[in-house]
LUMZAFI-280666 format. One record per residue (C-alpha): x negated, y negated, z negated. Coordinates in Angstrom, 3 decimals. Example, Ala and Ser with C-alpha at 12.3 -4.5 7.8 and 13.67 -1.06 7.14 Angstrom:
BEGIN
<rec><X>-12.300</X><Y>4.500</Y><Z>-7.800</Z></rec>
<rec><X>-13.670</X><Y>1.060</Y><Z>-7.140</Z></rec>
! end
This chain:
BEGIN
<rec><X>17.719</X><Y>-35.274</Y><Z>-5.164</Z></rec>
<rec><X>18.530</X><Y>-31.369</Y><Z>-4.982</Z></rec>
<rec><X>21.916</X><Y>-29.760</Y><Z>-5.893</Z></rec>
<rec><X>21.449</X><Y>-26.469</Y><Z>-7.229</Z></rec>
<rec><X>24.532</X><Y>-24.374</Y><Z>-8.236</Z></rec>
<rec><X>24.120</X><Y>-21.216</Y><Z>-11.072</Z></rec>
<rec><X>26.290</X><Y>-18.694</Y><Z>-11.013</Z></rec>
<rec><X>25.723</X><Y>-16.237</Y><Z>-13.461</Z></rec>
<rec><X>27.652</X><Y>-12.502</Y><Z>-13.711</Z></rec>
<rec><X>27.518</X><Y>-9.858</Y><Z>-15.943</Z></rec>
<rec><X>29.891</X><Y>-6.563</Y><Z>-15.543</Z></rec>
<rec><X>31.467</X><Y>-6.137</Y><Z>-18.912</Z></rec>
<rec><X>35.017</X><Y>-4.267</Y><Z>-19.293</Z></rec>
<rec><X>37.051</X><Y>-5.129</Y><Z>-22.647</Z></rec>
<rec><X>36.150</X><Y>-2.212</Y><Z>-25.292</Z></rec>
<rec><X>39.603</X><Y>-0.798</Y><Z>-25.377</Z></rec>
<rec><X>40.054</X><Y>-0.370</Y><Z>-21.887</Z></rec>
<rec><X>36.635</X><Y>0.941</Y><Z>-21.396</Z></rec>
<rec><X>37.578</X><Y>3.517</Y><Z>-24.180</Z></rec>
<rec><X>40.505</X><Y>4.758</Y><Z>-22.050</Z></rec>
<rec><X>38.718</X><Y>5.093</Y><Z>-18.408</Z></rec>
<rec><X>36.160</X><Y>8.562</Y><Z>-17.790</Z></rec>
<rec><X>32.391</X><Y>8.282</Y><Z>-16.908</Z></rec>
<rec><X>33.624</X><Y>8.365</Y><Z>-13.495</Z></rec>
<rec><X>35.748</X><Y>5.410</Y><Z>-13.879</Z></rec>
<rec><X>33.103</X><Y>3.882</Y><Z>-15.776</Z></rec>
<rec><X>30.306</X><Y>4.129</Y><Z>-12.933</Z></rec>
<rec><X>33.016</X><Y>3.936</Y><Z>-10.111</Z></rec>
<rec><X>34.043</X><Y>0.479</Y><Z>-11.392</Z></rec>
<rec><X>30.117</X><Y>-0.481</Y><Z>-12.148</Z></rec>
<rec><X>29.365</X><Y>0.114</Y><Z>-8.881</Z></rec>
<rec><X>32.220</X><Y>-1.752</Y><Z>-7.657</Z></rec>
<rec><X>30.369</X><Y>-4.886</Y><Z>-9.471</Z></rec>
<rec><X>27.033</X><Y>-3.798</Y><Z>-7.839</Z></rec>
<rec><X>28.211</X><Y>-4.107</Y><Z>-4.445</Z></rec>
<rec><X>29.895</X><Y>-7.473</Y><Z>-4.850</Z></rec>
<rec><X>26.580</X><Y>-8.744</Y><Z>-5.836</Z></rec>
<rec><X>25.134</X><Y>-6.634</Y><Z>-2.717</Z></rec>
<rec><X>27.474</X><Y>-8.154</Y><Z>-0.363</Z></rec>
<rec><X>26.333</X><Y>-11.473</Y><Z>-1.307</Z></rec>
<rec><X>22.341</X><Y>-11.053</Y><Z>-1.055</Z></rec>
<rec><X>22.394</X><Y>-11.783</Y><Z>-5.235</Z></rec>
<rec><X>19.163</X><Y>-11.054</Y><Z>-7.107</Z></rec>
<rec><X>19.999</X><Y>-8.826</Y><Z>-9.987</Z></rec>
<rec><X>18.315</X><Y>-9.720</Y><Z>-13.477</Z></rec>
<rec><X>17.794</X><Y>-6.266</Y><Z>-15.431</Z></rec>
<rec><X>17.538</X><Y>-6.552</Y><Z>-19.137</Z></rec>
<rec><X>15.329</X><Y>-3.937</Y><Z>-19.600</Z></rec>
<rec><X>12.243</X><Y>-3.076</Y><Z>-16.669</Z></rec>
<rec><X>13.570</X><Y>-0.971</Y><Z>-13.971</Z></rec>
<rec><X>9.459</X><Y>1.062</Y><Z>-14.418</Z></rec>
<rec><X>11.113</X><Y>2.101</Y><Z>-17.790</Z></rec>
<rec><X>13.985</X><Y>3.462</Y><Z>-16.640</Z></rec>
<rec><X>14.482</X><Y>7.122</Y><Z>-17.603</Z></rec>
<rec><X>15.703</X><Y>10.016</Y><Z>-15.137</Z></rec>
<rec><X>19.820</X><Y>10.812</Y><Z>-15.888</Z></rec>
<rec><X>20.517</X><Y>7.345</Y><Z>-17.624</Z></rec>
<rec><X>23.040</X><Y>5.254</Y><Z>-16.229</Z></rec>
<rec><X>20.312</X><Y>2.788</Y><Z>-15.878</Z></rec>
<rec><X>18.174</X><Y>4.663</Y><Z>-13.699</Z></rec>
<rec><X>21.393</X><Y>5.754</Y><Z>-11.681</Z></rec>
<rec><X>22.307</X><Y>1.798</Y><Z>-11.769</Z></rec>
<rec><X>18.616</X><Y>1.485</Y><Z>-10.076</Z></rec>
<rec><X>18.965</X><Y>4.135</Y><Z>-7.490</Z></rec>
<rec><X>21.866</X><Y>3.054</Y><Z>-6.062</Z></rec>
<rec><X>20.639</X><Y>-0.542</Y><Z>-5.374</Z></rec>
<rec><X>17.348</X><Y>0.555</Y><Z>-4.479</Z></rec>
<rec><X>19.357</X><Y>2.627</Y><Z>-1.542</Z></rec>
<rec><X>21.286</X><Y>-0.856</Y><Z>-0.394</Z></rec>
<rec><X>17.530</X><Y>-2.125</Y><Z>0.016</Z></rec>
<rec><X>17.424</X><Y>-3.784</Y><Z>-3.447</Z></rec>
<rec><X>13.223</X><Y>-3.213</Y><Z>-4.432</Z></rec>
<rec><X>12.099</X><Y>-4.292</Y><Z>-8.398</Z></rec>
<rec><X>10.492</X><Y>-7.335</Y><Z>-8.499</Z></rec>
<rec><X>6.470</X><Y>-7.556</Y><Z>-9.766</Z></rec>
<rec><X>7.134</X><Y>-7.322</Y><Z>-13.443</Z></rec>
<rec><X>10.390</X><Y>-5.274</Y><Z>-12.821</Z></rec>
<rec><X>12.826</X><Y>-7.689</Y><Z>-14.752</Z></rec>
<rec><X>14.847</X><Y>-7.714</Y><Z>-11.408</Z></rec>
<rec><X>15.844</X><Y>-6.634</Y><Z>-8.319</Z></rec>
<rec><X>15.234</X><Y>-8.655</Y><Z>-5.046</Z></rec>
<rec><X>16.103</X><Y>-7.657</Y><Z>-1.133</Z></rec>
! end
């Protein structure tokens, strides 16, 4: 019998103090989140398909920036995989 052990993260900052931090902050601490799940090899699930992602959203800049730690999208670009 196989153990298998899910771990599931999402980055999600509580409405009021993502109210009070800038863009910067914003994408500073995102990316912050993106390379703890870096560090640890993690596949990323997208919730929309990274070949849909348009030029200047934070999406796309979300997708550039994993794609340059070696991330690639996955066949039917729901994720990311090394």
């Amino acid at each position: 019998m196989g153990y298998f052990e899910f771990i599931a993260a999402r980055f999600q900052i509580l409405p009021e103090i993502l109210d009070a931090m800038t863009v910067a902050e914003q994408e500073a601490a995102n990316f912050q989140f993106l390379d703890i799940a870096v560090s640890r090899g993690d596949k990323i699930i997208l919730s929309n398909s990274a070949f849909e992602a348009k030029v200047g959203t934070s999406f796309y800049k979300e997708l550039q920036y994993l794609y340059n730690k070696g991330y690639k999208a996955a066949a039917d670009g729901l994720s990311l995989i090394k």
